[in-house]
N, C-alpha and C positions, 0 to 999 in steps of 0.2 A: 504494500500500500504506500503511493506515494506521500512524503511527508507535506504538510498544511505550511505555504511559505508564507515567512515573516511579513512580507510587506505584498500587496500588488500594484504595481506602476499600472496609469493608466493615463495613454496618448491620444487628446483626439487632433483630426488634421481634416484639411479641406486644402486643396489648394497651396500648401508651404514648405514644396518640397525642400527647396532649400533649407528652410527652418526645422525639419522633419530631420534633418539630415545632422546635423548639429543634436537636436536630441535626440537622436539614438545614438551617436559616438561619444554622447555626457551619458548615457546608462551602460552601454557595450565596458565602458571603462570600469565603472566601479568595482571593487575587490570584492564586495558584497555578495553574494549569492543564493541567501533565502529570499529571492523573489521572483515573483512571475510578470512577464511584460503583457498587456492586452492595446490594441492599437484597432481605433474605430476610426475608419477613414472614413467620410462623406462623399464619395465615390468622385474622387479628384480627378482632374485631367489631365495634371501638369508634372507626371512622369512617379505621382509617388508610389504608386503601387508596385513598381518597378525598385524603391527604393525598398520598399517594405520586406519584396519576397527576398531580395539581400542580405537585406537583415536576418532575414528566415535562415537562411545558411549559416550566419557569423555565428549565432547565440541559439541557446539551449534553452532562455529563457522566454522566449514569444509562445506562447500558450495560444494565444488566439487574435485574430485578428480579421477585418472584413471591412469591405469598398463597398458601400451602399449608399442610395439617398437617405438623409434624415431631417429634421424638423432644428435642427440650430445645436450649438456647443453642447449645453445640459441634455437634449436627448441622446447626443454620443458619451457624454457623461453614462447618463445613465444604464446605457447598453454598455458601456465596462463594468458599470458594479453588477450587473447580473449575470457577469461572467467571472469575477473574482472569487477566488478563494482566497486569500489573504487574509490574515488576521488585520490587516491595514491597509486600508485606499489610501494610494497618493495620487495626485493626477498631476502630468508632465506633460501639458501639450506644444505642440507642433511650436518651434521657435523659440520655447522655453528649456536654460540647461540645468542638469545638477552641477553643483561644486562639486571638485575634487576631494574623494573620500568618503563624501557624505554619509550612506547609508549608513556605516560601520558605527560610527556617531550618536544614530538614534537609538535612544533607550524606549525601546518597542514593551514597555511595564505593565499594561493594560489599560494607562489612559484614555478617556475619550476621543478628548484631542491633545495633540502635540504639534508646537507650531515653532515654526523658529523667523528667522530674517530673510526679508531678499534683497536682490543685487536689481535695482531698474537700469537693464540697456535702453538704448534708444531715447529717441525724441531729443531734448536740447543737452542734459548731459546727463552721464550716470552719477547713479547716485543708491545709498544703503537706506534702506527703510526698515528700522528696529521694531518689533513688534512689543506690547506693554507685558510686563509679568500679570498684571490683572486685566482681564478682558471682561471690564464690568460693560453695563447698559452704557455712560457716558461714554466710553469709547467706540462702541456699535452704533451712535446715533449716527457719528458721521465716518470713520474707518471702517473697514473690512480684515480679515486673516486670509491674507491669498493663497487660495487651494493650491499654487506652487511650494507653497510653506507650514503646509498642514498635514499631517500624516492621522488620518483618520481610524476609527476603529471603525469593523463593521458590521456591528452589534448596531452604530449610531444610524446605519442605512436600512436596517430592517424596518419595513414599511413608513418608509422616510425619504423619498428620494427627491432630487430636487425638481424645482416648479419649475417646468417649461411654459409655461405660460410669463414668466419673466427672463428678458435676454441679457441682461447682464448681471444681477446679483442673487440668483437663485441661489449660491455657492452662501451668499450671506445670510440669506433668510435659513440655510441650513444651519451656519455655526449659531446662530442669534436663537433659534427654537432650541438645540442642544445643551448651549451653555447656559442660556440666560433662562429661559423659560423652562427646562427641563434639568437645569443644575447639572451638567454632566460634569463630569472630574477633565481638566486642562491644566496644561503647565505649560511657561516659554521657555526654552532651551536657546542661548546663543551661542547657537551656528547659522552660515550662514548657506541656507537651504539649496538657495537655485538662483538664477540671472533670470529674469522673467524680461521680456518682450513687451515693454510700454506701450509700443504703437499700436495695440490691442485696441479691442472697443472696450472692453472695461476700465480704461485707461480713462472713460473722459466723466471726470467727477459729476458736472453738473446731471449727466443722464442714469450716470450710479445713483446721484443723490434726490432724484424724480423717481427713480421706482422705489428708492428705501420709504420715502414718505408714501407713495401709492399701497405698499404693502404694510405699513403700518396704520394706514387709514381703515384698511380693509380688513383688518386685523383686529386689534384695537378697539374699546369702547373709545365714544368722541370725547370722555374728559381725558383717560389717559394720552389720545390720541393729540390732543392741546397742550398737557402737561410734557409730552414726549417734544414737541414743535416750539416749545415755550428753552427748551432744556437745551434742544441743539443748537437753538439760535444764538444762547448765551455761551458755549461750546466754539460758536466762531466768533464771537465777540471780542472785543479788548481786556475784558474784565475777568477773561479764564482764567489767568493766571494769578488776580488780584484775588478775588473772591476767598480760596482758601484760607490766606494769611487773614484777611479782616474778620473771619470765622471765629477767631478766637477764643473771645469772652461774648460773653450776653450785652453787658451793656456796650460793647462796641459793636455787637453788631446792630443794636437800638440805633445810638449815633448813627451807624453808616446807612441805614435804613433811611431815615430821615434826609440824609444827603441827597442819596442815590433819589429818593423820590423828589426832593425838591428841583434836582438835575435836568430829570424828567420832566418836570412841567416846565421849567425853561427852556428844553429843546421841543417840547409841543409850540408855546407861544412863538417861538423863532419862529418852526417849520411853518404857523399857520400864516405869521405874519408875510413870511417869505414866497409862498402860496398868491394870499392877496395883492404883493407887489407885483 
């Protein structure tokens, strides 16, 4: 009986061969070897299936793999996790690489989630995006944990998989029911996971940030749903960083209370004055 691998990588691709090609010579390399490859192509034109069956020869590790049409990213998502056996979903798609080593690194302990760092190529420059050790509700209103720097259990996919009915943060609405609404067990590890592909479409915040409030509308009673909108607003605000320290005592927060509100009605008489001129 074959033994149950540590981890299963899972690539979807459409179209990037080139980027396809790059992560598979970031996995082919790893010293790693309790894991299994699954590669769900979206029945590409532009030579990868040609790269794929390649790959078929180099590694002992592609278990499964298929050129089909499908419905967007998260439906070829989800046609790997119903072909995993891993104790751990990672997803590694098409243009996105592992760092060197990596696997060997994760402490595969039973966590829910395990999330570390990534590396952003592309767009204006690169750059590290550290992940928080606590991934409370403020940090969810407006970030994500990119499914390149997640190593999933998948316990957490049984009758759970992500909403295709959203095209860019289904991945979110899945860490956000896990962690936050369903308390799973997560920790941050830093390493630094993968070099992730910016010039994604989930790269462009403002339309992340339209369907996280769409699915929290929809989600959501409309007082939380306000308390939630009231909470990320102050999240991008100037005051994120002030807020904590004047937290301190009671009576300063009285004081500051009174400030803050007296503030507020002189930027109302401005704005309206400013308005009528």
């Amino acid at each position: 009986m074959q033994k149950q691998p540590n981890i299963s990588i899972i690539t979807v691709n459409y179209n990037n061969n080139q980027g396809l090609i790059k992560t598979l010579e970031s996995v082919r390399k790893q010293p790693f070897v309790s894991y299994e490859h699954i590669i769900i192509d979206a029945n590409s034109t532009d030579g990868s299936k040609d790269t794929i069956l390649k790959y078929e020869e180099k590694t002992t590790h592609l278990t499964y793999w298929c050129s089909e049409p499908d419905k967007g990213i998260y439906d070829g998502m989800n046609k790997g996790i119903e072909r995993a056996s891993g104790e751990y979903i990672y997803f590694l798609n098409s243009g996105d690489c592992l760092t060197e080593n990596i696997l060997q690194k994760i402490p595969l302990d039973g966590t829910g989630y395990i999330y570390g760092d990534i590396k952003f190529i592309g767009g204006k420059k690169n750059r590290i995006e550290k992940a928080p050790d606590k991934a409370d509700l403020v940090f969810f209103l407006t970030k994500s944990l990119p499914h390149q720097a997640c190593f999933i259990h998948n316990k957490l996919f049984e009758n759970n998989k992500y909403d295709t009915s959203y095209k860019i943060i289904a991945d979110w609405i899945h860490s956000i029911q896990c962690i936050i609404f369903n308390e799973c067990s997560y920790k941050h590890i830093p390493y630094i996971i993968a070099e992730y592909d910016s010039n994604g479409v989930s790269s462009d915040y403002k339309e992340s940030q339209d369907e996280r409030l769409k699915w929290l509308k929809t989600t959501l009673p409309n007082s939380f749903y306000e308390a939630f909108i009231e909470l990320a607003e102050l999240q991008q605000s100037a005051f994120r960083n002030v807020i904590p320290i004047l937290n301190k005592t009671r009576k300063f927060q009285k004081r500051v209370k009174k400030l803050v509100m007296f503030l507020y009605r002189i930027n109302n008489i401005l704005t309206t004055h400013a308005k009528r001129a």
